[in-house]
C-alpha positions as CSV (number, residue, x, y, z in Angstrom):
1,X,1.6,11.7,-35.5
2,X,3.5,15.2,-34.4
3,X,3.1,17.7,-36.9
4,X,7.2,18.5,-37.5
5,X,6.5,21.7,-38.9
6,X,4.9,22.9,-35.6
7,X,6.7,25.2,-34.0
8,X,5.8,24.2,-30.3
9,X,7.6,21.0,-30.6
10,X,10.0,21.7,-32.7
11,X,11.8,24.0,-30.6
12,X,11.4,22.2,-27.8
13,X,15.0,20.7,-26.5
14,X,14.7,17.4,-24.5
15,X,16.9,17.2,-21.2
16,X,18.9,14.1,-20.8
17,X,17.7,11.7,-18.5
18,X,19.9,10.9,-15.3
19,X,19.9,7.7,-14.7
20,X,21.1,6.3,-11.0
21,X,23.5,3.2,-9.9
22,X,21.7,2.8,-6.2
23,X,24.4,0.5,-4.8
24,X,27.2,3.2,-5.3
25,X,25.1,6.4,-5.2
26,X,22.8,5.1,-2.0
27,X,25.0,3.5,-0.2
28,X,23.4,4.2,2.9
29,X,20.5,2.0,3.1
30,X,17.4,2.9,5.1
31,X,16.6,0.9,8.0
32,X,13.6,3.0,9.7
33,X,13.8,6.4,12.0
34,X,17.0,6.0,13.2
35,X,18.7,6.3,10.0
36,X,16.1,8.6,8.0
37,X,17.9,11.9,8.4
38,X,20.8,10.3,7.2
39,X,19.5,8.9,4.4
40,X,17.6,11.9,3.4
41,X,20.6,14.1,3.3
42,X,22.2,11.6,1.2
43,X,19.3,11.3,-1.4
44,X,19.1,15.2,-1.1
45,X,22.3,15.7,-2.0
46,X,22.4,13.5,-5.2
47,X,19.5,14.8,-6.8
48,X,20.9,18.2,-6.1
49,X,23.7,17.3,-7.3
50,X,22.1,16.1,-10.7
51,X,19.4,19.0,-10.7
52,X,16.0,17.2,-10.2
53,X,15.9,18.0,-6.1
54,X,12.6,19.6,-7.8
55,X,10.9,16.4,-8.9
56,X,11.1,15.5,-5.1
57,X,10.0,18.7,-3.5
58,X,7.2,19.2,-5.9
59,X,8.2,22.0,-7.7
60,X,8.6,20.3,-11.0
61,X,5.2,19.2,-11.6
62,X,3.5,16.9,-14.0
63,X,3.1,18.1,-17.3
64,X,-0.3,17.3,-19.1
65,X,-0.9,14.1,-20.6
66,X,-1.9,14.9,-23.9
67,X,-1.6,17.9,-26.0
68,X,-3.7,19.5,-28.8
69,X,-1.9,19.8,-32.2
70,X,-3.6,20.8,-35.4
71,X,-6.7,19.7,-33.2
72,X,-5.9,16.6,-32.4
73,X,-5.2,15.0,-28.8
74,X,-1.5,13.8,-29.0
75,X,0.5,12.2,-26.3
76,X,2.6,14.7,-24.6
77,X,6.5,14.1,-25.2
78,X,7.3,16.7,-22.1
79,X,5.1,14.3,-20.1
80,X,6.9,11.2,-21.7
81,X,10.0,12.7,-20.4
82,X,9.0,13.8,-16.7
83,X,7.7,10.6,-16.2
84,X,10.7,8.5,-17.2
85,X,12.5,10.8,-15.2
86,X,10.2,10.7,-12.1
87,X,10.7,6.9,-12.1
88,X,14.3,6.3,-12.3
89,X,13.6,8.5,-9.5
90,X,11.1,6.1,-7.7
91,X,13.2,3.3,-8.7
92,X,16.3,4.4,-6.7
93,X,14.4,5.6,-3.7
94,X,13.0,2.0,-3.5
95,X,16.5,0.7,-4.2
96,X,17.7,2.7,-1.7
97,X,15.7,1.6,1.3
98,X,15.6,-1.8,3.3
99,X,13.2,-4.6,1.5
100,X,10.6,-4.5,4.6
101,X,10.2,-0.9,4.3
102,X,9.8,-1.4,0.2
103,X,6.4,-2.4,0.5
104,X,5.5,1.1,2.3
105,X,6.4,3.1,-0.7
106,X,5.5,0.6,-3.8
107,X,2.3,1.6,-3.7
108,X,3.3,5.6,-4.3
109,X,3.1,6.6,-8.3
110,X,5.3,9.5,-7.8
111,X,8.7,9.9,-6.3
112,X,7.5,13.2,-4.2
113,X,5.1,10.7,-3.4
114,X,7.0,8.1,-2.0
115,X,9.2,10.5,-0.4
116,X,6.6,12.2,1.3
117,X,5.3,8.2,2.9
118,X,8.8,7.9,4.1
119,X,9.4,11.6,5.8
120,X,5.2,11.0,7.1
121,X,6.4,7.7,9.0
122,X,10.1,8.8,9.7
123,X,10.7,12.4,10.8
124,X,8.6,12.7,13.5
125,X,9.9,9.5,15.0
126,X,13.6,11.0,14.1
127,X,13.0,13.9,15.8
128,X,11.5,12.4,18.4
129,X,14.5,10.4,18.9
130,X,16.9,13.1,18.9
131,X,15.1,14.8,21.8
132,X,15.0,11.8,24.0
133,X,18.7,10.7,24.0
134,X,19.5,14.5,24.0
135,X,17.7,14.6,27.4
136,X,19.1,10.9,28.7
137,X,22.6,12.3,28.0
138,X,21.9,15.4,29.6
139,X,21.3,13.4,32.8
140,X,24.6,11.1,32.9
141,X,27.2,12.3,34.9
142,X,30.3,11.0,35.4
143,X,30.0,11.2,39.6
144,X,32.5,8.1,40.8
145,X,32.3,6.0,37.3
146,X,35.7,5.0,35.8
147,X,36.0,6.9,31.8
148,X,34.9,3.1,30.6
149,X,31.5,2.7,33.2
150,X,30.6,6.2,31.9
151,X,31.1,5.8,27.9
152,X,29.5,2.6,28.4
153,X,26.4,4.0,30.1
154,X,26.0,7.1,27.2
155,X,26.5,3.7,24.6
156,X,23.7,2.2,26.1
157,X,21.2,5.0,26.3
158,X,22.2,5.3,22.2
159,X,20.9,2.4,21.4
């Protein structure tokens, strides 16, 4: 049992946890590279938006487990609390993706975790994307196409 006269915890003020409607929140599914930066902005910006950007990036680490109290291991309510947090964290990053790419990230315990599968399988591809239709439409020109041969040819290269 916590002590209630000790100080430590008694001062201690829990935060509230955010909890996250994926359907309306994430709307934007993730399908793979061609979508992650997308969907990264869009999961950035919520958790901005709600202040726990930090559990993602790392910043807000993992209390410890247990804590002594009148020398006696207890469980840690501050870890309670981050945890809970972390995993209505998880849970809407593996709402928010496509069911094949679920499996990727069920395995990861943490959110930063599961993040950091998705930007290790994604950005590089992303990027590498980016580059390689920036240099295909670099090299269309117009020359004796009609407006519609053109577009069509810059559609193409996109997908």
């Amino acid at each position: 049992m916590v002590n209630p006269n000790d100080s430590t915890l008694s001062t201690t003020t829990f935060p509230q946890l955010v909890q996250f409607n994926p359907a309306s929140q994430l709307p934007l599914k993730l399908t793979g590279a061609s979508n992650f930066a997308n969907w990264k902005a869009q999961v950035s910006s919520l958790m901005y938006g709600h202040d726990i950007y930090s559990y993602l990036d790392g910043t807000t680490l993992s209390p410890p487990q247990t804590i002594t109290v009148n020398n006696l291991q207890i469980p840690n309510p501050l870890y309670k609390i981050w945890f809970r947090q972390d995993q209505l964290i998880r849970n809407a990053l593996m709402a928010s993706v496509d069911p094949t790419i679920t499996s990727t990230i069920v395995v990861a315990t943490t959110s930063k975790q599961a993040l950091d599968v998705l930007h290790t399988l994604y950005v590089n591809k992303s990027h590498t994307r980016i580059f390689g239709l920036r240099n295909t439409l670099t090299k269309i020109s117009k020359d004796t196409k009609s407006v519609v041969e053109y577009c069509w040819s810059m559609h193409v290269s996109y997908k």
